[in-house]
N, C-alpha and C positions, 0 to 999 in steps of 0.2 A: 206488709202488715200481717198478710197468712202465717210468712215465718216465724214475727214474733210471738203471736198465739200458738204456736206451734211450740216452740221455746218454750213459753209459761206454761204449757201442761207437761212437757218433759219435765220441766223444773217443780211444780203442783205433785206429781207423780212421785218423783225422788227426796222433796221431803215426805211425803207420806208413808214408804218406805224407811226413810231411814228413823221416821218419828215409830212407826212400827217393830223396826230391829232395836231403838232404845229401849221399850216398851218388853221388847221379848229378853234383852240383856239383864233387865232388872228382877224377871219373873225368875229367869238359871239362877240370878245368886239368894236368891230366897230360897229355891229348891236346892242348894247344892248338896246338903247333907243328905238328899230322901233320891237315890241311883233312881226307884222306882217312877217317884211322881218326875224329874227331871227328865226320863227317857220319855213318858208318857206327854208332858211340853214339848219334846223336840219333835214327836213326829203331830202332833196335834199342829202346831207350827209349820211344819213342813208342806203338811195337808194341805193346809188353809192358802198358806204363802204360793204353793204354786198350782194351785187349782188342779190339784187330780182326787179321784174317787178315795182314794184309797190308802195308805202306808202302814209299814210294820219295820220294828225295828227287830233283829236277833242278834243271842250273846251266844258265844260257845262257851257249852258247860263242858269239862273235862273230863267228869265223872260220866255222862253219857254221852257222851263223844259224839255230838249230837250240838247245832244252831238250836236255841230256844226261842221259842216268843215271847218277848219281855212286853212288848209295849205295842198296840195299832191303834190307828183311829180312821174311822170314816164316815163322810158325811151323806153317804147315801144306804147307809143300813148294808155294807159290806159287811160279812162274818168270815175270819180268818180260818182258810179251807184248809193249813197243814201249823201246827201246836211245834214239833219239831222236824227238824233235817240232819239225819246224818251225816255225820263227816264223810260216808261212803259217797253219800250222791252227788252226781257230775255238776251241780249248781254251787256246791261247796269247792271243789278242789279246783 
């Protein structure tokens, strides 16, 4: 008996997930035109989905050869401590 309740919350669990990733599929093809608000769902998503404080997404711009901050979110009043990163520095290359 433990086992099968055991089962039903793995199973309870895994539709709730996957009712969540329909949920988050539908929200991408409404943003897909808008790079901005799309980057800004994935890591808001990201956040949420696997319980950490914090995320940030970066694009490399060419023109200043430099990682940008495009997009973070966080649910505890984190403020993003570097804007960009050099292609020089050792976390890039």
């Amino acid at each position: 008996m433990a086992r099968l309740n055991g089962a039903r919350r793995i199973l309870a669990a895994d539709i709730k997930k996957y009712a969540n990733l329909k949920k988050f599929t539908r929200a991408l093809g409404r943003a897909r035109d808008d790079i901005d608000k799309l980057l800004k769902l994935i890591v808001y998503r990201v956040v949420k989905t696997l319980g950490i404080s914090y995320g940030a997404i970066y694009l490399y711009d060419r023109g200043l050869k430099a990682c940008v901050l495009k997009a973070n979110h966080s649910f505890k009043g984190i403020k993003p401590q570097v804007m960009e990163i050099s292609d020089e520095n050792d976390f890039i290359k």
